[in-house]
N, C-alpha and C positions, 0 to 999 in steps of 0.2 A: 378076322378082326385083330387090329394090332391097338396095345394098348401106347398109350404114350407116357413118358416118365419123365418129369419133371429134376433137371440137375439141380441141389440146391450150392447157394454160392459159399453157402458156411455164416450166414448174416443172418443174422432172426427180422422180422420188420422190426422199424423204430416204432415204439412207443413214444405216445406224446403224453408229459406229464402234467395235471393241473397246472394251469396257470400259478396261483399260489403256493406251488412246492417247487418251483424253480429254483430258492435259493432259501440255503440254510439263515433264519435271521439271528440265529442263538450262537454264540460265542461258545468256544470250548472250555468244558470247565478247567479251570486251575489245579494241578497235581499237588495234591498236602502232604508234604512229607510224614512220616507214620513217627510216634512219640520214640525218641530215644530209650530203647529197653537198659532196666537199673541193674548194673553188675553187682552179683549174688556176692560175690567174694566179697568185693570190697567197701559196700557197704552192709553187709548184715551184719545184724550186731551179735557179739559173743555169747556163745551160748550161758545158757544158767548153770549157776554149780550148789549142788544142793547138798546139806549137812545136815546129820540126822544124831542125836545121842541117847541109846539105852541108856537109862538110866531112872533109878524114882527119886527125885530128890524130896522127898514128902510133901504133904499136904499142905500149901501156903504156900510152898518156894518156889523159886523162880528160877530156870537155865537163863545162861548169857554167853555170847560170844566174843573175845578180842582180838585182835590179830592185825595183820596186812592182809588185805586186800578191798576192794570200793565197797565204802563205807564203814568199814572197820580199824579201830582203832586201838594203841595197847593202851590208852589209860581210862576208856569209858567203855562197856559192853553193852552187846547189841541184843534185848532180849528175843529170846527163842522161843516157837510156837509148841506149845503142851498139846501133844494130840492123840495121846493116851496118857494112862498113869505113868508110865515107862520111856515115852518116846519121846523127843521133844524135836524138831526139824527150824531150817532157816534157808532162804533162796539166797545166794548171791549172786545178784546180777552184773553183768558187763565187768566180768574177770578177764582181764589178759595175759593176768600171769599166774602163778601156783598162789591159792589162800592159804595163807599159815596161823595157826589158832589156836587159841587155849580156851575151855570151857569153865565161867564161877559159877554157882550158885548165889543167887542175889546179888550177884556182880563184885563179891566180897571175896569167896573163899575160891582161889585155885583149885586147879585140878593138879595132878601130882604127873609128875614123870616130862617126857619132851613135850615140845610142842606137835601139833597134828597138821599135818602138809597131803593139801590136796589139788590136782590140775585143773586147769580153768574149765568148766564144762560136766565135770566128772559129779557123780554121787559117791559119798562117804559115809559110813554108819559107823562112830567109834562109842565103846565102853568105858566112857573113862573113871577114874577112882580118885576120890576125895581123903 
């Protein structure tokens, strides 16, 4: 018995395809560019620079701050948050350069010695003395 073997040519049969899938009727979609990503540098904005002063100035009274830097000014101060007996703090936001400042009570009486210089971004906790 001899079998017989079939060459194949390397061709599969054609398939025939539905009539109605002959041709694509759909249009290719349109490529959307993807949203331009927002540079970190050059628009975030400056970090906060946060001030903080031990100090008790007693019961009623009020810390204040004057100085240079946004929103501060030397002839009207900026009052500060009491958040102990002792401690009293203030954010300064969007500092680009060093805040420089002096501390009143009731926005009347100085505080004694230089002024207090701090970098844009940085925390500072001073003592100061009346």
């Amino acid at each position: 018995m001899k079998k017989s073997i079939k060459k194949s040519t390397g061709r599969s049969p054609a398939v025939k395809k539905p009539a109605g899938l002959a041709k694509n009727k759909l249009k290719p979609m349109k490529k959307i560019a993807a949203p331009a990503k927002k540079k970190i540098g050059a628009t975030a904005e400056p970090p906060v620079t946060f001030i903080s002063a031990k100090i008790d100035v007693g019961f009623g009274q009020h810390l204040y701050l004057r100085g240079e830097g946004p929103g501060l000014s030397w002839q009207q101060g900026l009052a500060m948050d009491c958040v102990s007996p002792d401690l009293w703090t203030i954010a300064i936001k969007n500092a680009a350069d060093p805040v420089i400042f002096k501390l009143l009570v009731n926005d009347v009486a100085w505080n004694q010695g230089h002024d207090f210089v701090t970098a844009p971004g940085q925390s500072i906790t001073v003592i100061p003395t009346f």
